[in-house]
C-alpha positions as CSV (number, residue, x, y, z in Angstrom):
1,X,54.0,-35.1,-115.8
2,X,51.7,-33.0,-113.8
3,X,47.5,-34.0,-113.4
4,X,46.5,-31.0,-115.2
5,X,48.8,-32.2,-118.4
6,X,47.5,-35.3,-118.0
7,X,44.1,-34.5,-118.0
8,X,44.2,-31.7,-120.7
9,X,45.9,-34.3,-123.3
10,X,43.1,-36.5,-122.2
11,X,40.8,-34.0,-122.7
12,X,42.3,-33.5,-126.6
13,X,42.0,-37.1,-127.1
14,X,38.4,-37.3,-126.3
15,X,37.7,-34.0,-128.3
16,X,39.8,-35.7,-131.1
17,X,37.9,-39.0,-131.1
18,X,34.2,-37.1,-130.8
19,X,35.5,-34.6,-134.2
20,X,36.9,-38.3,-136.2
21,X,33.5,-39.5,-135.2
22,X,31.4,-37.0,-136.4
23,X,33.1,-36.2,-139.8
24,X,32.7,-40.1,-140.3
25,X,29.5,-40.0,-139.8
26,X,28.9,-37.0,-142.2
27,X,31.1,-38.5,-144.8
28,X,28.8,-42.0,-144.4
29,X,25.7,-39.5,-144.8
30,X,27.3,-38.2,-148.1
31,X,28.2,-42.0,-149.4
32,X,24.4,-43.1,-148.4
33,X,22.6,-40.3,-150.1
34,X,25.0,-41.4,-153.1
35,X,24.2,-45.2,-152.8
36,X,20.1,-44.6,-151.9
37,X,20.1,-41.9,-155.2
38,X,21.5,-44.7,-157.7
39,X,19.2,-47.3,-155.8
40,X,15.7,-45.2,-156.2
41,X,17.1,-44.9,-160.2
42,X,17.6,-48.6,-160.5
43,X,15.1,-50.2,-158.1
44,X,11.9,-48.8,-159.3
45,X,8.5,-50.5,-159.4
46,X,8.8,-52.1,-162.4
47,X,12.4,-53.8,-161.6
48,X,10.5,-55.6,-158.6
49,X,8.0,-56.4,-160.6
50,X,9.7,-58.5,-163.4
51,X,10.9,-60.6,-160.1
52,X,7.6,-62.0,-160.2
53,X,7.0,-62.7,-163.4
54,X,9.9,-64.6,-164.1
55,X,9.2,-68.3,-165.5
56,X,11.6,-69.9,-162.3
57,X,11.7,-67.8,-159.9
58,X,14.3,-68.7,-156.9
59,X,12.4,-70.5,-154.1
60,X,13.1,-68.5,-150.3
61,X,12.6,-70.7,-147.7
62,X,11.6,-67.9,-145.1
63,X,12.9,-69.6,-141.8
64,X,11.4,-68.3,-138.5
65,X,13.4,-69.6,-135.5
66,X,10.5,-68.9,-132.0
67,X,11.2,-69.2,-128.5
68,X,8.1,-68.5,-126.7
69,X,6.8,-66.5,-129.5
70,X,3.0,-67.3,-128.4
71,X,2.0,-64.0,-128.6
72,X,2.8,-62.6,-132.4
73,X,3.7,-66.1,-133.7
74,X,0.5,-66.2,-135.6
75,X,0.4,-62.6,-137.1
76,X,4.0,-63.1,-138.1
77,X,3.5,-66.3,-140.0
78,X,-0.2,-64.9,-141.9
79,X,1.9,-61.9,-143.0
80,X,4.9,-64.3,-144.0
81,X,1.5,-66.0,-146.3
82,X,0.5,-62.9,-147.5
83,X,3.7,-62.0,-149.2
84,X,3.7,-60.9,-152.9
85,X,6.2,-63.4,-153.6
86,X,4.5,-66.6,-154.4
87,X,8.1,-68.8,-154.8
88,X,8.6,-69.4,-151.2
89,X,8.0,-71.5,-147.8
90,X,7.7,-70.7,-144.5
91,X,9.6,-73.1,-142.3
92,X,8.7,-72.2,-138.4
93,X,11.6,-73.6,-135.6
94,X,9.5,-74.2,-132.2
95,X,13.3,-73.9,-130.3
96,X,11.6,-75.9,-126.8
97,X,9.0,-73.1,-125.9
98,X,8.0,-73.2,-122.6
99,X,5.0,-71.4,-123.6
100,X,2.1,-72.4,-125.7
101,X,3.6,-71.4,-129.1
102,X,3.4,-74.7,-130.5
103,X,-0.1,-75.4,-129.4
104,X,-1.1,-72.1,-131.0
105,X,0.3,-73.4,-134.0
106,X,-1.0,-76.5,-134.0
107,X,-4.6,-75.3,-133.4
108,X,-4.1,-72.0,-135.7
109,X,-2.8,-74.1,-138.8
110,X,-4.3,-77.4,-138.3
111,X,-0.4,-79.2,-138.0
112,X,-0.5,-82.7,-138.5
113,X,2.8,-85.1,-138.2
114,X,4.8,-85.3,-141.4
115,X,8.1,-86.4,-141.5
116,X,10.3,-84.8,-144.0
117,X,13.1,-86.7,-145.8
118,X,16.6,-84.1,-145.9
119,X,20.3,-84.2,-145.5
120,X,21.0,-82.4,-142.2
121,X,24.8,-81.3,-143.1
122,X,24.1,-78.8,-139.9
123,X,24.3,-80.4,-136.7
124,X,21.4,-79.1,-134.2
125,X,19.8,-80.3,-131.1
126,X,17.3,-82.8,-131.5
127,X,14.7,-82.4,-133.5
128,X,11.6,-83.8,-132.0
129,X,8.7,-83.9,-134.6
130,X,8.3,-82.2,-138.1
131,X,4.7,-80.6,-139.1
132,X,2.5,-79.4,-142.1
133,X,-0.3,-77.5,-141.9
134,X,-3.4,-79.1,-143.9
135,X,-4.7,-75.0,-144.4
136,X,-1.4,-73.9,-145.6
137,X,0.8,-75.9,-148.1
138,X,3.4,-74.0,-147.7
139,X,3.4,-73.9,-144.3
140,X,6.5,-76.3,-142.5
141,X,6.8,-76.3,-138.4
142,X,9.9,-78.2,-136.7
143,X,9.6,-78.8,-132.7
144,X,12.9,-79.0,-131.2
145,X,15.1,-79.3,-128.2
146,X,16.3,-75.8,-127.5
147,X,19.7,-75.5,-127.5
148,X,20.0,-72.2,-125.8
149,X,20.4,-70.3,-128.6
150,X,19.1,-68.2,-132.3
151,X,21.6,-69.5,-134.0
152,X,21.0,-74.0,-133.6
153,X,17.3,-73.4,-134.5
154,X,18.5,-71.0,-137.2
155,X,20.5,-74.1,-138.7
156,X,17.8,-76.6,-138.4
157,X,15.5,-74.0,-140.3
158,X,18.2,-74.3,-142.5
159,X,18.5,-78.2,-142.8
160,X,14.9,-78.7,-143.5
161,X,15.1,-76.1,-146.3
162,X,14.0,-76.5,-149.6
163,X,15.0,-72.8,-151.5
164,X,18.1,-72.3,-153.2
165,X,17.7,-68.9,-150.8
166,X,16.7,-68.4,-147.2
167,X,15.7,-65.6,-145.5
168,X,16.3,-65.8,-141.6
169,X,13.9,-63.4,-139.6
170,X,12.9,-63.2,-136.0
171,X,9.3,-64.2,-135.0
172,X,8.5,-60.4,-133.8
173,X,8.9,-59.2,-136.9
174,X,6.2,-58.0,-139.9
175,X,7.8,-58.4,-143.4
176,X,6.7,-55.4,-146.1
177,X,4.9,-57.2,-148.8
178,X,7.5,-56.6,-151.5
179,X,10.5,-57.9,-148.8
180,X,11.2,-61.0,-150.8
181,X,10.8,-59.3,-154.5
182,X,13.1,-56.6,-153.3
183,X,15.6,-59.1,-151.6
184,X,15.6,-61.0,-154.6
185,X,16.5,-58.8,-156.6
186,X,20.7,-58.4,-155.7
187,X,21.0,-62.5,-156.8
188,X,19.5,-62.3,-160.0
189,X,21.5,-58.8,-160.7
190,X,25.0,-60.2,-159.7
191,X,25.2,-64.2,-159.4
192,X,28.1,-63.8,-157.0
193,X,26.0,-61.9,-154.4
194,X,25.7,-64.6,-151.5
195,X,23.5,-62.5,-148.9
196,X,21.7,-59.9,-148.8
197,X,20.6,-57.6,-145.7
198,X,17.8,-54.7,-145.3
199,X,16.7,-52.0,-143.5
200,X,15.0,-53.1,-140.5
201,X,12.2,-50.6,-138.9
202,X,10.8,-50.0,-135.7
203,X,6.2,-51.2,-135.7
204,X,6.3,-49.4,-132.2
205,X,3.1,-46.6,-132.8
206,X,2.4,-47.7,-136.3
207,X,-1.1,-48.7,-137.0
208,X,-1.4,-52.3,-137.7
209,X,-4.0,-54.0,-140.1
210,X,-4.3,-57.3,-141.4
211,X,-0.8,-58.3,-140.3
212,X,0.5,-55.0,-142.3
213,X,2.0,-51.8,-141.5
214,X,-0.7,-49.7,-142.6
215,X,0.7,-46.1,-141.4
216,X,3.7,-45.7,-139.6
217,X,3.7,-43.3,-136.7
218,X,5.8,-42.0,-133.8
219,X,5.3,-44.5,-130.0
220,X,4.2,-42.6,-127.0
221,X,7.0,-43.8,-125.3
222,X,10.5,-42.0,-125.5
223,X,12.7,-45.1,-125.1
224,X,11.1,-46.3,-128.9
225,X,10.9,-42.7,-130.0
226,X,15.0,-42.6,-129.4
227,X,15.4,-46.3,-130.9
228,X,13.8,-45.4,-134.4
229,X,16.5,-42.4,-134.9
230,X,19.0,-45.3,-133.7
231,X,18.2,-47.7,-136.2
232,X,18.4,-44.6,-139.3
233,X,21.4,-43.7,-138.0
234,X,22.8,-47.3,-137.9
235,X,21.5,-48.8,-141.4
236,X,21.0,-45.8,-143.0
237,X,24.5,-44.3,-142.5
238,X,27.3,-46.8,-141.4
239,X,25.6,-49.5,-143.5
240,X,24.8,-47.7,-146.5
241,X,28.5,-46.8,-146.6
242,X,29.2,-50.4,-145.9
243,X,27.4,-51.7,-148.7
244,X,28.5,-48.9,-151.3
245,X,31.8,-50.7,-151.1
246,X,30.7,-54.4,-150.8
247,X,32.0,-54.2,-147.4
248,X,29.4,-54.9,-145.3
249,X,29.8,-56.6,-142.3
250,X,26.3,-57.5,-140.5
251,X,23.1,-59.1,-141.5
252,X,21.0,-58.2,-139.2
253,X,19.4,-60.9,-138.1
254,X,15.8,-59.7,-138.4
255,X,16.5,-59.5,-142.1
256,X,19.0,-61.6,-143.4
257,X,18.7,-63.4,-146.7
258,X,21.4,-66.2,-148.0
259,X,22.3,-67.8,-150.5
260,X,21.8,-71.4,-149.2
261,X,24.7,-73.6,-150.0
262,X,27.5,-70.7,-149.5
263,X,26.5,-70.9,-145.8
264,X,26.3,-74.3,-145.2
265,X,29.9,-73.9,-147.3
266,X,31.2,-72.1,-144.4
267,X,29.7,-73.9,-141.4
268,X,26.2,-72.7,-140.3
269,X,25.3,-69.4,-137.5
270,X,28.1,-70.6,-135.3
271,X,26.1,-72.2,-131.9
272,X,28.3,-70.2,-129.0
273,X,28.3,-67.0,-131.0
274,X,26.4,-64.7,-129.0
275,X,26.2,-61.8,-132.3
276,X,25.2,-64.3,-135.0
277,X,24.5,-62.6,-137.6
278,X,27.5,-60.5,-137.6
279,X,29.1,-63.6,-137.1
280,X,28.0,-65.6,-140.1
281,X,28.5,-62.1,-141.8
282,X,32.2,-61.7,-141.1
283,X,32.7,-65.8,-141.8
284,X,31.3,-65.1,-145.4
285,X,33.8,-62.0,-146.0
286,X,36.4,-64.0,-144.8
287,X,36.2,-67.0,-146.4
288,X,35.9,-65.8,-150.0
289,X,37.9,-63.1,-149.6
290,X,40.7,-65.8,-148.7
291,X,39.7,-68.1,-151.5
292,X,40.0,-64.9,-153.8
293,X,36.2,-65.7,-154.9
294,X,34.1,-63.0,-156.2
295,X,31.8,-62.5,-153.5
296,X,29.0,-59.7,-152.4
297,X,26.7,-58.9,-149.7
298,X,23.9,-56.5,-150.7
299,X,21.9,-54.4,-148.7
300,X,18.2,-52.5,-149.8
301,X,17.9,-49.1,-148.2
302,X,14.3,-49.2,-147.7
303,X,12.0,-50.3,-144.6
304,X,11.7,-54.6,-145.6
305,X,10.7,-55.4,-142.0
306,X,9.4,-53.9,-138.7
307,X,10.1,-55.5,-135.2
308,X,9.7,-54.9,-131.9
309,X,11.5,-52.2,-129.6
310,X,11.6,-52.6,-126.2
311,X,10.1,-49.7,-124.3
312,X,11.3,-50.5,-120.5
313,X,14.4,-49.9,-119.2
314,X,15.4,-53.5,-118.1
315,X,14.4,-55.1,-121.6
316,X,16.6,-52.5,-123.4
317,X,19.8,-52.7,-121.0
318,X,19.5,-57.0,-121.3
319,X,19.2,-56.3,-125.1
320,X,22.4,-54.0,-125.6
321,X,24.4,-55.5,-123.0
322,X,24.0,-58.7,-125.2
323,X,24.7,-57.1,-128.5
324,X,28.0,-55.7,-126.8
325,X,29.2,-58.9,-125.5
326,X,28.5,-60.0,-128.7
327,X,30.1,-57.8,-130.8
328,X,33.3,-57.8,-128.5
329,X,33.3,-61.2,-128.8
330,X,33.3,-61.4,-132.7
331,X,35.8,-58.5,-132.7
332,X,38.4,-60.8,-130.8
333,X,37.3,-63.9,-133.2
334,X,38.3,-61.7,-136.3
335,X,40.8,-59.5,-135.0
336,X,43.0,-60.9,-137.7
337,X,41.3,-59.3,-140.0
338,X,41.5,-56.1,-138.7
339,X,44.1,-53.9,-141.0
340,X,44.6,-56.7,-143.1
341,X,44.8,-55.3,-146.7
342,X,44.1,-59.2,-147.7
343,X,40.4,-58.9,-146.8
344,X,40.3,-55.6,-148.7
345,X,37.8,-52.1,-147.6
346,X,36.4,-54.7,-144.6
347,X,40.1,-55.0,-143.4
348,X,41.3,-51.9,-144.0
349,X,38.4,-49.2,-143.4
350,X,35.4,-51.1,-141.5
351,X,37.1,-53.3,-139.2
352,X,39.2,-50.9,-137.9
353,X,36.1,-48.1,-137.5
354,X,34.1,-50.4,-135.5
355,X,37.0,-51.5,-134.0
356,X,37.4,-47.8,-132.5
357,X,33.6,-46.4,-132.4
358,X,31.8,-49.5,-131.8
359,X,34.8,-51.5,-129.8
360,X,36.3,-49.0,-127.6
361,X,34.1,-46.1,-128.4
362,X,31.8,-46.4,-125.3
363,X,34.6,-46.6,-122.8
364,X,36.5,-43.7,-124.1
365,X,33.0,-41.7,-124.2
366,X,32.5,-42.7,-120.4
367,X,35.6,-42.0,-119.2
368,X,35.7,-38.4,-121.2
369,X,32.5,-37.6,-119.3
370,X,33.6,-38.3,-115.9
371,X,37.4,-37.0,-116.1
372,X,36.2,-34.2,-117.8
373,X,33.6,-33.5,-115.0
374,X,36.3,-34.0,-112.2
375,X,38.5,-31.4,-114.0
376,X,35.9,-29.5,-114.4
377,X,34.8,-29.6,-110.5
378,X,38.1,-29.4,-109.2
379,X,39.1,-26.4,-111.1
380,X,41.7,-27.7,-113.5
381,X,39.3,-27.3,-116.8
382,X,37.1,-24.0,-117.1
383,X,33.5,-24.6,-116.8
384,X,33.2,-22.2,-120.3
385,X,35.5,-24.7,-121.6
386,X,33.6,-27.9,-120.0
387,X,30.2,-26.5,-121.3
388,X,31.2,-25.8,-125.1
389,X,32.9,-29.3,-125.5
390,X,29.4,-31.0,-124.4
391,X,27.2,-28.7,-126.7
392,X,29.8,-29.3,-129.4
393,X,29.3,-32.8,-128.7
394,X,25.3,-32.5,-128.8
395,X,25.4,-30.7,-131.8
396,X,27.3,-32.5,-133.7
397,X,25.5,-36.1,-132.7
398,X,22.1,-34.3,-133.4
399,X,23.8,-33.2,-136.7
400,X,24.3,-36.6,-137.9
401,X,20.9,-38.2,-136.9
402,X,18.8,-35.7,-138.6
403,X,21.7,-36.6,-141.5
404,X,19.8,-40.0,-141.6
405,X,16.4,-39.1,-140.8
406,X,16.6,-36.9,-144.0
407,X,17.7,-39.7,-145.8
408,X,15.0,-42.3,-144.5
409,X,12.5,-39.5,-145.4
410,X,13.9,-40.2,-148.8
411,X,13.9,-43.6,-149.1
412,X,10.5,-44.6,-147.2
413,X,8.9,-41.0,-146.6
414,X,6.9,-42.9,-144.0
415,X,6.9,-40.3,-141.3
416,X,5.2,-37.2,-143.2
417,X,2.4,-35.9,-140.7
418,X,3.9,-32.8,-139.3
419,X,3.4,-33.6,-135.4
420,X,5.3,-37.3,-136.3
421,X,7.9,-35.5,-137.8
422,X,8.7,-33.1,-135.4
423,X,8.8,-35.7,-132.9
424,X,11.4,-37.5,-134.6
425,X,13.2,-34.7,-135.2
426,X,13.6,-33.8,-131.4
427,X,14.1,-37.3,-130.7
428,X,17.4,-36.9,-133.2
429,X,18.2,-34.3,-130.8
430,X,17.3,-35.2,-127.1
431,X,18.8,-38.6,-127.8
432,X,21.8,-37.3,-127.0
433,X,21.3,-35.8,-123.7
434,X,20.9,-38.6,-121.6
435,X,19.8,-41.5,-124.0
436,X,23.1,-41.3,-125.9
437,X,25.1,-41.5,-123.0
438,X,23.1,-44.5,-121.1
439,X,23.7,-46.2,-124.1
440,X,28.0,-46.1,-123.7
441,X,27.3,-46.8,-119.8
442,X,25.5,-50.1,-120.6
443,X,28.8,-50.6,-123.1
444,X,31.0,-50.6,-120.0
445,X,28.8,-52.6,-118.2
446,X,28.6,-55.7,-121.1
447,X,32.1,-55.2,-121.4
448,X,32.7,-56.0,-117.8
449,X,29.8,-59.2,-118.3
450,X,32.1,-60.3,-121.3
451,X,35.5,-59.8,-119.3
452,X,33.7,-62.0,-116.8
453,X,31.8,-64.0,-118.5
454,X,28.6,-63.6,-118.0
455,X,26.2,-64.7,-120.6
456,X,22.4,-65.2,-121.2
457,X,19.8,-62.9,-122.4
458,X,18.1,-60.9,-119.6
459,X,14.8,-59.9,-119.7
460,X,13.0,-59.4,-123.0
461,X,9.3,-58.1,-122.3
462,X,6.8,-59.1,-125.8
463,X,3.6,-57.4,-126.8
464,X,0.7,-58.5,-128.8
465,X,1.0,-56.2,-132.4
């Protein structure tokens, strides 16, 4: 077979592959608008309202692993007390800080020694003192040995519990003040739902008061400004879809709320999983799927929570070279349950989609831009031909993020000022010239770290809110 076969079947492939893309992507649009049209009807004002008037209410234990957190620890925790949702507790995990996040603590919230008497049916690292604040009853603070990772202080959060529920957040991260009353809400609809996830937003450029979002607005820098159309595109497309066909298969783990008991059932956040959340997620599927229980994992299309984005370049590649060694790693732990009708629409139709777009999707986009370049350069593909495939592929890609920044403009309608707006709307397109395809080179690159075995977290710069 000659090199020019070769490379124009090649070439069809990676056409192929961008076309199944995209009409996924548009089809998940169409199933989101769908599942955030019958959500508005049902979820209105009044439905979250009744959460907090109920006689018994469950009890959330909010638990907030922080590994030298010093810097938002404080506004974190006084917007966790400010919540509408009285039934809860705030149980903070000092995971061995280096920094002075438990002294901040301690000083912030008065701490004084109190031991706590629970069943630990998690095993952690040591736990080195347990704390209450005399300012704030409901206010619980573990120091412990670090054990390297989210996902040990996650389960000592979890041990020390007292909610039926528990809502595992990262310390960057501002909760909405309904979170909890809208989280609720999928339990006491359907008893059999045992987690619930949300949509996570970006704080970077909002206007912060009080330890709120007042007024959410576009960051100066472009890095964020491409992240925010990122994160619509991810929760409110792929997820949305997901969830309209109780297939969802991440928890993100700035918002992820459990039902208590069904995840100690199945073992805890697994310590040497480097994706946790999607971890624990998939264990959940898999185990009452298996058992033939009735099982769901819900998911609330509107902003609960706003975090952090990193806006320099060595922050971001540490952070998605993580989540890809992650996520290849979890792929290989539950590759059984890829195309396995037993495990239902997560077998059959979402495994096997992330399997190709998430899994394998960056190295064929790589390797489609540089053969196709070579062919180009060397004569073999026409440059008319070379130049239509990559504004077909820009197109198409800005097509399906302004797809989801139309449907978070109906779900949140936070970014209304006509300047913010535009921005986001050329960030939906310029994301893919250049952003877009940084992104699939850094999947190559945690690929080879997870071939080889490279772990740890890399750089991760924090900023004051």
């Amino acid at each position: 077979m000659s090199l020019t076969v070769i490379i124009a079947v090649f070439a069809a492939l990676v056409t192929a592959y961008f076309v199944l893309w995209n009409v996924c992507q548009i089809t998940m649009g169409v199933v989101g608008a769908w599942f955030v049209w019958r959500y508005q009807r049902r979820r209105n004002i009044r439905s979250r309202a009744l959460v907090t008037r109920l006689a018994a209410p469950p009890l959330v234990s909010v638990v907030v692993p922080a590994h030298n957190e010093s810097l938002t620890i404080v506004e974190s925790i006084r917007a966790l007390l400010a919540l509408d949702y009285e039934a809860r507790e705030i149980v903070v995990v000092n995971d061995g800080s280096s920094d002075d996040t438990l002294l901040v603590l301690q000083q912030t919230f008065r701490l004084v020694p109190a031991p706590l008497a629970f069943d630990q049916p998690l095993k952690t690292a040591a736990v080195r003192g347990h704390y209450r604040s005399m300012t704030e009853p409901d206010l619980v603070v573990i120091d412990k040995v670090s054990a390297g990772c989210k996902a040990d202080a996650s389960n000592a959060g979890i041990n020390a519990a007292s909610g039926t529920l528990v809502l595992i957040i990262d310390a960057d991260t501002m909760l909405e003040p309904d979170a909890l009353s809208r989280g609720v809400l999928p339990f006491l609809e359907d008893p059999t739902t045992v987690a619930a996830g949300g949509y996570v937003a970006i704080a970077n450029g909002s206007r912060i008061e009080g330890n709120r979002v007042i007024d959410a607005g576009m960051p100066r820098s472009w890095l964020a400004r491409f992240q925010i159309v990122e994160y619509m595109r991810s929760f409110l497309l792929f997820r949305l879809a997901c969830a309209s066909q109780n297939a969802v298969t991440i928890v993100s783990g700035a918002f992820g709320l459990f039902r208590r008991d069904a995840v100690i059932g199945v073992g805890g956040f697994s310590d040497n999983a480097i994706g946790e959340d999607m971890d624990l997620t998939l264990r959940l599927q898999r185990h009452f799927r298996a058992q033939r229980q009735p099982a769901r994992i819900a998911f609330v299309p509107v902003p609960v929570c706003w975090t952090q984005a990193p806006e320099d370049l060595p922050s971001l590649r540490g952070q998605r070279c993580r989540w890809r060694r992650g996520l290849l790693q979890t792929l290989w732990r539950y590759r059984r349950v890829v195309a396995n009708p037993r495990y239902g629409a997560v077998g059959m139709v979402v495994m096997p989609l992330t399997t190709l777009f998430e899994g394998v999707g960056p190295l064929i986009e790589v390797a489609g831009y540089f053969v196709t370049t070579i062919a180009a350069l060397i004569g073999i593909l026409n440059w008319s031909h070379y130049r239509i495939l990559l504004g077909i592929s820009v197109l198409f890609g800005a097509a399906t993020t302004l797809l989801a920044v139309l449907l978070s403009d109906l779900t949140a309608r936070r970014y209304l000022r006509g300047r913010d707006l535009a921005l986001l709307c050329a960030a939906a397109v310029l994301e893919n010239v250049g952003y877009r395809q940084l992104n699939s080179w850094w999947g190559c690159v945690g690929t080879f770290q997870a071939l080889t075995g490279k772990g740890g977290w890399g750089p991760m710069k924090r900023r004051e809110f």
